[in-house]
N, C-alpha and C positions, 0 to 999 in steps of 0.2 A: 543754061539759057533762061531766060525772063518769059516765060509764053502760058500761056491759059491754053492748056489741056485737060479736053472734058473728060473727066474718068469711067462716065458712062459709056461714051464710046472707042476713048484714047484716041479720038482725032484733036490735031490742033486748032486751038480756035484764032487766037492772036499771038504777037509776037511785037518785045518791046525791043529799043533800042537801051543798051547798056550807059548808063552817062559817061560822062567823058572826066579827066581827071582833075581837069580847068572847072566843070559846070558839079563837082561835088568840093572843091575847093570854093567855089562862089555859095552855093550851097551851106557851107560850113560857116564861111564869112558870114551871110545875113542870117543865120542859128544867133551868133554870139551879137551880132550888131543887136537882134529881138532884145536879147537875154536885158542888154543893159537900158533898155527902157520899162520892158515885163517885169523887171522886180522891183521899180516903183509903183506899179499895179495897186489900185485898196485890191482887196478880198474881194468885196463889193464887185468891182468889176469884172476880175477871173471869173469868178460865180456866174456871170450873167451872161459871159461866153461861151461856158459851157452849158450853160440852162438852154442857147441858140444850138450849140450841135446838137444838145440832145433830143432836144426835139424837128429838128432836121432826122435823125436820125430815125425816128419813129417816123414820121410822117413821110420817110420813102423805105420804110421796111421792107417793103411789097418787093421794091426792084433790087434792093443791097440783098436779102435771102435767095433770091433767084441769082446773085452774082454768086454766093459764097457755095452753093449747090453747084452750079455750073462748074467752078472751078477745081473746086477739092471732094464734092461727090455727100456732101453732108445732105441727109434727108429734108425736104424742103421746111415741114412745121419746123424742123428744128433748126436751122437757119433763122427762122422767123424768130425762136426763142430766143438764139444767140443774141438778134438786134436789141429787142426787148432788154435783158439781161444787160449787153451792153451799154445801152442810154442811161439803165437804174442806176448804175456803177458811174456814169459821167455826173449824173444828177444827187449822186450819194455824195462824192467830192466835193460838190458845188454847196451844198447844203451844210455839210459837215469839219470843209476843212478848215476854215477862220477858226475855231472850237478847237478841232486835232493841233492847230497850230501855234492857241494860246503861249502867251510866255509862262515860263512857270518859275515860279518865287520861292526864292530858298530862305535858307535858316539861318547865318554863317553866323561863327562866330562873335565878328565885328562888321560892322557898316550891314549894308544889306546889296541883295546880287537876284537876278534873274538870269533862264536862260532862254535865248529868244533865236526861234526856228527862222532859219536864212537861207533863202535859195540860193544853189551853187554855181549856177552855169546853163552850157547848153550840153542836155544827156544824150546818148547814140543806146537807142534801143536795136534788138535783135530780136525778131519775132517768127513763129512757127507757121504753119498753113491750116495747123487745125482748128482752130477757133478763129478763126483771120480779124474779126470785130473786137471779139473781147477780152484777147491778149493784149491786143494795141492799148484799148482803152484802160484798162486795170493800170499799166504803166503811165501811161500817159494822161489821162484826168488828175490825180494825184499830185505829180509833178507840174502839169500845169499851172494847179490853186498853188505850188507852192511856190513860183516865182521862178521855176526853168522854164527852157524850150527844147525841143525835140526834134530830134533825127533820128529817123525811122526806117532802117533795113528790114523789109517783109523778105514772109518766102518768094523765091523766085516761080513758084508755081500759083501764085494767087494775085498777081501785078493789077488786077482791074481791080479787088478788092483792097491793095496799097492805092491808089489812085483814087479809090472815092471818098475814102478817109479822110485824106489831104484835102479832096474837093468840098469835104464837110463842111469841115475849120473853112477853107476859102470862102462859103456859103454865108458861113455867122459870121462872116469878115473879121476874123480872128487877123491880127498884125502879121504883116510879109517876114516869114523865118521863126515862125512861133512851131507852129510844124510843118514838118518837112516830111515828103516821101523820097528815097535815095533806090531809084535802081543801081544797083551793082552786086558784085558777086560776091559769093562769102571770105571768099581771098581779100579783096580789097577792104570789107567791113573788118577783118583783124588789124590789118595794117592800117583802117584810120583810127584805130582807138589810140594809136600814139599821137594823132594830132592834141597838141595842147591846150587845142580852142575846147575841146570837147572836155569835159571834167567827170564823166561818170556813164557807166556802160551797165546796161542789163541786157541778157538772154534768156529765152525761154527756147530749148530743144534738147539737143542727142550733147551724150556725155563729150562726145570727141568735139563739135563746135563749142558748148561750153567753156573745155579747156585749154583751147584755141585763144578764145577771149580773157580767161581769166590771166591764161599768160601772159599776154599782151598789156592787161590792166594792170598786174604786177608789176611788170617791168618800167610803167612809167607810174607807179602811186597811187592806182585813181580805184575810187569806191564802184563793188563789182557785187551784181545781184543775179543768181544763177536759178534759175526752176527747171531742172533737168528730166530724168525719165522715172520711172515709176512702175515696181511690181505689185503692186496693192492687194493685201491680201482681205478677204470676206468669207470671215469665221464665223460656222453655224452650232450653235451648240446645240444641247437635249432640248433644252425648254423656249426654243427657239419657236415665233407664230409661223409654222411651216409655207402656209399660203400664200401670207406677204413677204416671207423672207425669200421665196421661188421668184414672187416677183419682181422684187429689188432686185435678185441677182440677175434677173436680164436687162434691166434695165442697167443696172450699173456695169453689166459687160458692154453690152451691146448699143449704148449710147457712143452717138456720135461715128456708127460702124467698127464701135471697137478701138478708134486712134483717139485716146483721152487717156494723159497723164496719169489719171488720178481713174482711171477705170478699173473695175475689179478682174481682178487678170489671177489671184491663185486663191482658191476655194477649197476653205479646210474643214472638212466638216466632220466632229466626233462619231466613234463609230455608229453608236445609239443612233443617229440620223439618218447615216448618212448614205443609205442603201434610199431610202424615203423620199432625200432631198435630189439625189441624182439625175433619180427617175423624172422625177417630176420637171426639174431642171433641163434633160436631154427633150422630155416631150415639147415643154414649147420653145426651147430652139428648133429643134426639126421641121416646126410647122410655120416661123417665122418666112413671109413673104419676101424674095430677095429678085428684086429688078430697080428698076429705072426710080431716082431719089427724088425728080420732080413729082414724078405718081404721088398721090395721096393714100393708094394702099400699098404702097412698098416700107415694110417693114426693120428690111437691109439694107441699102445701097451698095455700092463699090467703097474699095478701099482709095485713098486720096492719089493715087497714083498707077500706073503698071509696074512702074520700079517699088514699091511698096506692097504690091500682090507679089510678085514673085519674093520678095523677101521671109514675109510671112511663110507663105510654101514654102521655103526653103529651109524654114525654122520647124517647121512642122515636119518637116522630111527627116531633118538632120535627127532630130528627138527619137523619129520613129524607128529609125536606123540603131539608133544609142538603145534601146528598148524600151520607148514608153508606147503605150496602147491609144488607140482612137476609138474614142466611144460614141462620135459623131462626125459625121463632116473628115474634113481633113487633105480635101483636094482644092485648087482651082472650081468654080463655079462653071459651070458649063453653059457660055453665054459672050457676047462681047464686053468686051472692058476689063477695069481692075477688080474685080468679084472675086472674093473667097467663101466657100461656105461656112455658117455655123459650126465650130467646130469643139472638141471638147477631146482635150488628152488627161491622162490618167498613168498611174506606176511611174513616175516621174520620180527619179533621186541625183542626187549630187553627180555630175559630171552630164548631163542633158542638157543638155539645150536649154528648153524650155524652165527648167528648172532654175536655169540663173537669169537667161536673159529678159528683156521686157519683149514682150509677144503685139504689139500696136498691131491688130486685129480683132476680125471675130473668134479671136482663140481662147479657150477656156483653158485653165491648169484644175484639175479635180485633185483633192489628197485627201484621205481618210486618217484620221489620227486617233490615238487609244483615249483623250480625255483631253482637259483644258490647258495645263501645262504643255500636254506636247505640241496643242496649239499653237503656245505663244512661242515654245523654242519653234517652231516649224517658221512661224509668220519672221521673226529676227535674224531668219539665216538665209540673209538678203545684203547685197549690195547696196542698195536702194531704202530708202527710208522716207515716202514721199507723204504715202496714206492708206487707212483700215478701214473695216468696218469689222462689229461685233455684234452678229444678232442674239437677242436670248432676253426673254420676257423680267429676269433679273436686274435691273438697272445697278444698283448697287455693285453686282458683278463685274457687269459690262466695265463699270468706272475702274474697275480695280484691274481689269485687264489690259484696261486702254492704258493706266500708268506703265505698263511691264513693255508695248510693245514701244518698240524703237525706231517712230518716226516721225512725222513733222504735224500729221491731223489723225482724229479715229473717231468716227460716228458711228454712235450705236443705235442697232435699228434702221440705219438707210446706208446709202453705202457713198465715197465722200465723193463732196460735191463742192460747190464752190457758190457767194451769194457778195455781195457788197458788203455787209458788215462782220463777213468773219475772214479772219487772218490765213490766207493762202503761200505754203508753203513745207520743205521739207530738209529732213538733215543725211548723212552719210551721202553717194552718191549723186543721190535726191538736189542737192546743190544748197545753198544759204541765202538767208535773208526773205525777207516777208513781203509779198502782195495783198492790198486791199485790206478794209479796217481802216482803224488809228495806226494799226501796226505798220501798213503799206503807206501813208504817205512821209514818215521822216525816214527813208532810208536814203535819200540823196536832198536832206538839210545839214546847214553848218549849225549844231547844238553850240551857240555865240553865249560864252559866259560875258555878262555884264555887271561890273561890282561897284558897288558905288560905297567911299571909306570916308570917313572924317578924318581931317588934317591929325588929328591928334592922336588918331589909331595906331598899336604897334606892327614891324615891319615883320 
């Protein structure tokens, strides 16, 4: 179902109607009718449409972060960061992509050639409820400057945040079909990726929707961009700054209540440490304030759902049963809503739970290892390959660590994160292909070789 349910108290607030198969078929119609006026567009003017959302988008911050808390349970400042975060990302595009999008001049043999970046069509995004703002836009500024248009499947748990999106673009009177908001189900978004109007599909979620889509994408040809799950590991070595490294690592668990792709979810830390880092680690989780996400001293919030709190418990169970230990937390929050406490499991080995799968909660994975090597085998014996961290006052090190492990980002010294100008994205499981950057806006251009030969050039 389509309905805003507040995770603070898991009452429903609204409830949409699903479209109909006639009004996403008209839908798709005026996508592709946009496309062939939008990619006569100058630069110039995409640029100056989204310079209008995006400062639309700041200038009602206030009410979009109170929508994206409401919905999915995100602590209110950091709603407000998402907006923030999101407009820089619409405004980076707008700025940068006439540049990103140069033709570029080759060398050839005979005559001379360039290849010059052409937009495809109209794309069908797939987007998650955790970030509900700046999922959207990473995709979709990008593709806009580059002469598509967009159809947009949000989660069905965040529909007032799909709908002001749409209302944005309709604000800076962006062209009817430039983008689109599509209520319907994740059944139906597989099945329209075979419509032909549509020429390019990206998701952002869980392995199984993913692969859903990419089969789909397969089966009729069309270019397919995956950002899936993430066990990320946040490796503390000896000469690691103990103080900031305790503190990154709450932050980078505990941001966003724990549902972040790229949150640090398995914590390895050499022996030398790691009695040191624990400790200090379990203390201020413990003392982390966890109520209500509009509060301004709630620390916690709820998880984006009730079906998402019991899941987590259930991984935390299933772990505890297999033999891993709780060194914190570990239950249900005792309170209304989808609350789980701070939690930190430990003796975790091959065949647990916790050990393989992604934990999207406040769950911590602890591991102690004999040295740096067994670091890195520990961090590569994953499914997953999304993103790291390496802390340790060595820089040099750190670089030399981050080549060995096997994933898509690895920041050393903070733990990964994501900004406008670097390349978001990961490999194995993790899914393929690149977000934001230069790197994020040609994944759905036609690289158009153009040769230009003289009559009397050989064949």
């Amino acid at each position: 179902m389509i309905q805003t349910i507040n995770p603070n108290t898991n009452k429903t607030v609204k409830s949409f109607e699903e479209m109909t198969e006639k009004a996403v078929d008209a839908k798709v119609a005026k996508a592709q009718e946009a496309f062939t006026n939008w990619k006569e567009t100058s630069y110039e003017e995409r640029a100056n449409l989204l310079h209008k959302v995006a400062t639309l988008m700041r200038v009602k911050k206030s009410q979009l972060a109170k929508t994206i808390t409401l919905e999915m349970g995100k602590l209110l400042s950091q709603a407000e960061g998402e907006i923030d975060l999101s407009a820089n990302i619409i405004d980076y595009y707008a700025d940068h992509g006439e540049a990103f999008l140069a033709d570029n001049a080759l060398d050839p043999e005979f005559g001379s050639a360039i290849i010059r970046s052409s937009p495809i069509g109209a794309l069908l995004g797939v987007m998650p409820w955790n970030f509900p703002f700046y999922q959207v836009v990473r995709f979709a500024a990008p593709n806009i400057m580059v002469g598509n248009t967009i159809l947009l499947k949000h989660a069905s748990m965040v529909p007032q945040c799909a709908a002001s999106i749409e209302q944005l673009f309709e604000e800076a009177e962006a062209p009817e079909g430039l983008y689109t908001n599509l209520f319907i189900s994740g059944k139906r978004t597989s099945a329209l990726v075979s419509d032909k109007r549509i020429k390019g599909v990206t998701l952002t979620g869980s392995e199984k929707a993913g692969a859903s889509i990419a089969t789909e994408a397969g089966k009729h040809l069309k270019k397919v961009v995956l950002e899936l799950g993430g066990n990320d590991v946040f490796i503390i070595l000896e000469d690691a700054d103990m103080e900031k490294t305790v503190e990154w690592a709450v932050v980078g668990r505990m941001n966003n209540n724990g549902q972040c792709c790229v949150a640090s979810k398995r914590f390895i830390a050499v022996e030398a440490i790691a009695a040191t880092f624990i400790q200090k680690f379990k203390d201020k989780l413990s003392k982390m304030k966890v109520g209500d996400p509009m509060d301004s001293a709630t620390e916690l919030g709820p998880l984006s759902s009730e079906e998402a709190a019991v899941h987590v418990a259930d991984q935390v169970k299933r772990s505890v049963d297999a033999g891993a230990t709780v060194l914190l937390g570990g239950k249900r929050a005792n309170r209304e809503g989808a609350f789980m406490e701070p939690t930190i499991l430990t003796n975790l080995k091959p065949g647990i739970a916790a050990y393989h799968e992604e934990l999207f909660g406040p769950v911590a994975s602890f591991y102690v290892v004999k040295d740096e090597q067994a670091a890195i085998d520990l961090a590569n014996d994953s499914d997953f390959g999304l993103g790291a961290s390496v802390f340790t006052q060595d820089i040099e090190r750190g670089k030399k660590i981050a080549d060995q492990i096997d994933v898509g980002m690895v920041f050393i010294n903070h733990p990964t994160w994501t900004q406008a100008d670097l390349p978001f994205g990961g490999t194995k499981r993790s899914g393929f292909g690149r977000e934001l950057s230069e790197l994020g806006i040609h994944e759905f251009v036609n690289k158009k070789l153009i040769r230009v030969s003289g009559l009397n050039d050989p064949f």
